[in-house]
C-alpha positions in Angstrom: 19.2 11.9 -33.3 21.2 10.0 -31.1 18.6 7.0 -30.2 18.5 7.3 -34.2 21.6 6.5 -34.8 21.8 3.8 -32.2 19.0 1.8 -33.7 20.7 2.2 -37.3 23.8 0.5 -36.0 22.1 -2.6 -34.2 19.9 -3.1 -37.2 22.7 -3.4 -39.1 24.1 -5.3 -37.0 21.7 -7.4 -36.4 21.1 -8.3 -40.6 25.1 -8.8 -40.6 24.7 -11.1 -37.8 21.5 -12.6 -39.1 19.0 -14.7 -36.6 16.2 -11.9 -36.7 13.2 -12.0 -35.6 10.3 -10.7 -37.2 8.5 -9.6 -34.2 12.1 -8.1 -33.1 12.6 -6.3 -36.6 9.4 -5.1 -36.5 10.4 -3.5 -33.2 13.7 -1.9 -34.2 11.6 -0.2 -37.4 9.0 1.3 -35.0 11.2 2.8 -32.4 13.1 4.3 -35.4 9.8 5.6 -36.9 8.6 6.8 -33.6 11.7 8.4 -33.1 11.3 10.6 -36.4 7.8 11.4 -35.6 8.5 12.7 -32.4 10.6 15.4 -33.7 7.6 16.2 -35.8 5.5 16.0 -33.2 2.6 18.9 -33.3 -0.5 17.3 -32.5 -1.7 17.0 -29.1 -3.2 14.2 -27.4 -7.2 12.5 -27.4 -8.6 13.0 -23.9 -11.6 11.2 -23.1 -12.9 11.9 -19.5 -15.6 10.4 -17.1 -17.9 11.5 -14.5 -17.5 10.6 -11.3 -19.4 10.3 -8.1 -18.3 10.1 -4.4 -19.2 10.1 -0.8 -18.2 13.2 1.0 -15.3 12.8 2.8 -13.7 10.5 -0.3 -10.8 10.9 -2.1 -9.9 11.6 -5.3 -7.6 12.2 -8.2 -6.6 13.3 -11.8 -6.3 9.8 -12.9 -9.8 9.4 -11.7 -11.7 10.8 -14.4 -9.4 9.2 -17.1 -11.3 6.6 -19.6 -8.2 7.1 -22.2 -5.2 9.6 -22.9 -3.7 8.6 -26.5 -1.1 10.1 -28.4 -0.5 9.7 -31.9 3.5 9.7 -31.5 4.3 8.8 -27.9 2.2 6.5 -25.2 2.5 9.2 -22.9 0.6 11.7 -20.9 1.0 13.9 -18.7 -2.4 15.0 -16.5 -3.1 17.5 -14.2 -6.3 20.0 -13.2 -6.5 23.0 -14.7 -6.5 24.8 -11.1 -5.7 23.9 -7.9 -9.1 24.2 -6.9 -10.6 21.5 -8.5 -8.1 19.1 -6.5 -9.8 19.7 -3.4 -13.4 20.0 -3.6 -14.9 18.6 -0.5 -18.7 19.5 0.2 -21.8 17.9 -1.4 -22.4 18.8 -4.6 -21.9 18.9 -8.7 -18.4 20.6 -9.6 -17.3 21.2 -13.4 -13.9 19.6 -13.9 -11.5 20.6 -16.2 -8.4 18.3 -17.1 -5.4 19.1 -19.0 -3.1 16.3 -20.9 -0.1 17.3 -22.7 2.3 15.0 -24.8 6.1 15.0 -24.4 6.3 17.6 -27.3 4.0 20.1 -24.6 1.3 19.9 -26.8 -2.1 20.4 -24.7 -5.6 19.7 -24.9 -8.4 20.1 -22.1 -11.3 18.1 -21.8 -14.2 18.9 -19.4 -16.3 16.1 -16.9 -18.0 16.4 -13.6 -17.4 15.9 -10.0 -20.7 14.6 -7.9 -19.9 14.7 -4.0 -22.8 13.1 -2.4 -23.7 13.6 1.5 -22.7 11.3 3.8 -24.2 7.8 3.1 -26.5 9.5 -0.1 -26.0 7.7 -3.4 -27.3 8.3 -6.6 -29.3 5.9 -8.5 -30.3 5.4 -11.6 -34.3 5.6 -12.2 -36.1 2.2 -13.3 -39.2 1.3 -14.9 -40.3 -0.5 -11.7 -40.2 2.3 -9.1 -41.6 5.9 -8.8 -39.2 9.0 -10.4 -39.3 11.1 -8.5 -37.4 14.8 -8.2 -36.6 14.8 -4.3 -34.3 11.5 -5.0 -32.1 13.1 -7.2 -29.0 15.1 -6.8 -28.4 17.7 -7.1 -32.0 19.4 -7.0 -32.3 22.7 -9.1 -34.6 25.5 -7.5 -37.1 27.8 -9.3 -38.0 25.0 -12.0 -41.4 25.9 -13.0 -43.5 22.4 -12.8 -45.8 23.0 -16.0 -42.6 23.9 -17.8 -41.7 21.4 -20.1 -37.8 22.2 -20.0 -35.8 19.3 -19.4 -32.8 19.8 -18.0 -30.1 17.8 -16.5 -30.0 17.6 -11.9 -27.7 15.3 -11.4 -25.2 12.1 -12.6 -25.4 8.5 -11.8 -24.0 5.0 -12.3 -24.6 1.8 -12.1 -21.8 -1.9 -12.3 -22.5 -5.1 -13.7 -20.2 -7.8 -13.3 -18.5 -9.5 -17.3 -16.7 -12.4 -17.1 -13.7 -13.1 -19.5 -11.4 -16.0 -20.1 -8.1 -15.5 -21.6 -5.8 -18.4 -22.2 -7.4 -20.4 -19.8 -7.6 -17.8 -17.2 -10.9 -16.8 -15.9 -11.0 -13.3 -14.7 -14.1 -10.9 -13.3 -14.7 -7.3 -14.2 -16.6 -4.8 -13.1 -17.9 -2.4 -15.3 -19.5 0.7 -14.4 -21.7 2.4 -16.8 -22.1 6.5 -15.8 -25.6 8.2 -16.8 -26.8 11.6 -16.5 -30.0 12.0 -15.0 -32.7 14.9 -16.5 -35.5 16.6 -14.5 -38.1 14.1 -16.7 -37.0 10.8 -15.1 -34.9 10.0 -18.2 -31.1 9.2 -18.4 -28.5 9.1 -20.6 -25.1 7.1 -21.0 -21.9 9.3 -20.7 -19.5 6.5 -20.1 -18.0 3.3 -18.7 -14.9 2.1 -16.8 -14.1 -1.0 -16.1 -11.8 -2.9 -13.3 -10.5 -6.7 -12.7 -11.7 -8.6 -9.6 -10.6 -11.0 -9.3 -9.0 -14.4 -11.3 -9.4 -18.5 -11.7 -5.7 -19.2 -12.9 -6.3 -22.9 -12.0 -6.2 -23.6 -16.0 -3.8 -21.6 -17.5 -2.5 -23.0 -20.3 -1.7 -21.0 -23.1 1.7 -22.2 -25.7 4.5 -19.5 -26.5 2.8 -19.9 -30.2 -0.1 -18.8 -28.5 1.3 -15.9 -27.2 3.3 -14.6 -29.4 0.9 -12.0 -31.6 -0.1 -10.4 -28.1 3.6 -10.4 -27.2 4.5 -8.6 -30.8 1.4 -6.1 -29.8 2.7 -5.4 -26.2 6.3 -4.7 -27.5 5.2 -2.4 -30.4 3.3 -0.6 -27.2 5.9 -0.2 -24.8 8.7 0.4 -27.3 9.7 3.8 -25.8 9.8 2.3 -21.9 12.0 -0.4 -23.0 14.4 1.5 -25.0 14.9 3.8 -21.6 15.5 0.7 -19.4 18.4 -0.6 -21.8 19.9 3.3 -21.9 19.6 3.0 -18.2 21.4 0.2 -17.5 24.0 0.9 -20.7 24.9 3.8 -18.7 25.3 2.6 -15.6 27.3 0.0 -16.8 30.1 2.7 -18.5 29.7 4.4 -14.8 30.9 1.5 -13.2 33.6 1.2 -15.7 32.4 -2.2 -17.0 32.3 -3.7 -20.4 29.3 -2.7 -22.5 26.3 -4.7 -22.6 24.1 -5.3 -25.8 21.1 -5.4 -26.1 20.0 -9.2 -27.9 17.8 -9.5 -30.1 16.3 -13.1 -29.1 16.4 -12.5 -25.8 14.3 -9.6 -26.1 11.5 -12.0 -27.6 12.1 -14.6 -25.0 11.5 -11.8 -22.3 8.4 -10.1 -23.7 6.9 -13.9 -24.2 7.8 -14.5 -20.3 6.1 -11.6 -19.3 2.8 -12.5 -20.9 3.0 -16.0 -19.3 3.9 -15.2 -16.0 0.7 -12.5 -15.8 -1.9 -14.9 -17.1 -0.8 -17.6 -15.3 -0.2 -15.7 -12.0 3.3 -17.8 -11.5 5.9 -15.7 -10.6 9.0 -18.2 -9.9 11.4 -20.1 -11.6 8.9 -23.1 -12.4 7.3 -22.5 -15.4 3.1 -23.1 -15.2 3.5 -25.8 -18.2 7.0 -27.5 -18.2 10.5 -27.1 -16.7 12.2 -25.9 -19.4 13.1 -22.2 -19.5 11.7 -20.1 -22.3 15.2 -19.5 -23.5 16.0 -23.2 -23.8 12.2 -23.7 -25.6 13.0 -20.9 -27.7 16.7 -22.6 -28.5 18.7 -19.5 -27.7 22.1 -20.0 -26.3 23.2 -18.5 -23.1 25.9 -19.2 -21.2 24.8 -18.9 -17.1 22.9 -15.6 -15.8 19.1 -14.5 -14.6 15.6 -13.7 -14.9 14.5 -10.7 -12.9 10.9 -9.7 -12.8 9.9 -6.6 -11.7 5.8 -5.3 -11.6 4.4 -2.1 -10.4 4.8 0.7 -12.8 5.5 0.9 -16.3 7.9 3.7 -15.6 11.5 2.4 -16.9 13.4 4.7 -13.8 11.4 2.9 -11.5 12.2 -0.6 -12.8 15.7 0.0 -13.3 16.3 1.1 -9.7 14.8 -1.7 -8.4 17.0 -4.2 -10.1 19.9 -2.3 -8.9 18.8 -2.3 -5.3 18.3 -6.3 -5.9 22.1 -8.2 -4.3 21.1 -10.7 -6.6 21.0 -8.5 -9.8 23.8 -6.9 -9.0 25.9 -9.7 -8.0 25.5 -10.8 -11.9 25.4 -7.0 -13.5 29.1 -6.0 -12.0 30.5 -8.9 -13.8 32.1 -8.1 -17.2 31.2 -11.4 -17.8 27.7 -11.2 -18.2 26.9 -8.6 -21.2 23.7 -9.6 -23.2 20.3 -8.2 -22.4 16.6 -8.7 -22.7 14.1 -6.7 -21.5 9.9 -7.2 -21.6 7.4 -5.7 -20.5 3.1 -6.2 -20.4 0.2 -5.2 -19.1 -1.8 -7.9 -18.0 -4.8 -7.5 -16.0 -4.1 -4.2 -14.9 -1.1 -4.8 -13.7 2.8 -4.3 -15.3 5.1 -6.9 -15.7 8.9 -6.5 -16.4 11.0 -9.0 -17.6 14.7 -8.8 -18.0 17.0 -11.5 -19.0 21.0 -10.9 -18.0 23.2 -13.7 -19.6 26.8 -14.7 -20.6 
């Protein structure tokens, strides 16, 4: 009720003071809605899981068999095995892996996948049209199948990676996409699902406009409304802690930062400099500032993380200790697998 009641004030605030955004208002409205639903909260997350196949000796984890965790109410999930055993399976072999999810309500679901551990320097392929199927290549090999049976059943898992190429504002980026099967006793195969990485990018001819950006930037807020919201209560409290003035959290410099975030992943330029002029995004944008800084921090999309590494930062500090300085921006994206923060801490 209290984060309620906080975005009830600055939206009125806001209308009094007028100069709204719509991609800001919009923002305001969700967090308020998500906020109401989450008290409401009794459905539990979508798990979908993948198989996954490794050479013994390999590593593993719970986020290794994630294709998606969504929650209806909140972006979050929490994972974990459903024993301790399924952690630390080691020898060759198919294991049966159980994952739980819960939302931050606790409600649960499970969802079931499978562990391949290959022997050293084994892989798994998948059968083609062009070379023999046959049952001593597969893993792993069930005994006591009767060979005039006419059974089918499934001996093993395998997958298989193409390479997709994507350009996105100019920016040409590689994926790799791996495609998982499951492999039956008659040669066949069947597609269980896919996961896909980034491997690398051209940013060379980056170009994208702010108006370019802006309906992914709208998008990315909307997403990351929830880690946003706990970066500004971080730093609002730390601020009354060090027995400074309060700072508020701006509207317009909210859109500024979430645009800066979006242009600094695509285009892989990290300083001062924009990629396509010398003008800040503030001053392209016409918001007034009077003196303060850009901080960019990647990583992790957890806000705890982001905040303590801004206060860490002389630099950051050197401008947050000063009563002086008191309006806030904060954005943050996923771009190419990798989050971006953005605050903005002016006069």
């Amino acid at each position: 009720m209290k984060k309620l009641k906080f975005w009830l004030i600055l939206l009125v605030v806001l209308i009094v003071v007028g100069g709204i955004s719509y991609t800001t208002y919009r923002f305001v409205i969700k967090n308020m809605q998500e906020i109401e639903l989450k008290e409401q909260d009794l459905n539990p997350p979508t798990l979908t899981l993948v198989p996954v196949t490794i050479e013994e000796g390999k590593s593993y984890s719970v986020y290794s068999f994630l294709d998606s965790c969504k929650d209806d109410v909140s972006s979050k999930c929490q994972l974990s095995f459903l024993n301790e055993e399924m952690q630390n399976y080691q020898n060759p072999g198919t294991y049966e892996i159980t994952i739980l999810a819960k939302d931050e309500k606790e409600n649960e679901v499970q969802a079931v996948t499978t562990l391949t551990i290959t022997g050293s320097g084994e892989t798994l392929k998948e059968p083609s049209e062009n070379e023999p199927k046959t049952e001593e290549k597969q893993e792993p090999v069930l005994e006591n199948i009767n060979p005039e049976s006419t059974v089918v059943q499934k001996v093993g898992t395998t997958s298989k990676d193409h390479i997709e190429s994507r350009n996105i504002y100019g920016t040409t980026c590689e994926y790799t996409i791996t495609t998982y099967y499951d492999v039956y006793s008659d040669g066949s195969s069947k597609e269980t699902g896919k996961s896909e990485r980034e491997t690398g990018c051209d940013f060379a001819n980056y170009h994208a406009t702010l108006e370019e950006l802006s309906a992914e930037a709208e998008v990315q807020m909307e997403k990351y409304t929830d880690n946003i919201t706990d970066a500004f209560g971080l730093l609002y409290q730390e601020r009354l802690t060090r027995g400074l003035s309060n700072l508020t959290f701006d509207p317009l410099l909210l859109t500024g930062a979430q645009l800066r975030t979006l242009e600094i992943g695509y285009s892989n330029v990290y300083s001062v400099t924009r990629p396509n002029t010398n003008v800040s995004i503030l001053d392209e944008l016409n918001i007034a500032y009077n003196g303060g800084i850009e901080f960019i921090v990647t990583g992790s999309a957890d806000a705890q993380t982001a905040v303590s590494s801004l206060l860490n930062d002389a630099n950051f500090k050197s401008y947050f200790e000063q009563n002086a300085f008191s309006k806030l921006g904060i954005g943050l994206s996923l771009v190419h697998n990798k989050y971006i923060w953005v605050f903005y801490l002016v006069g």
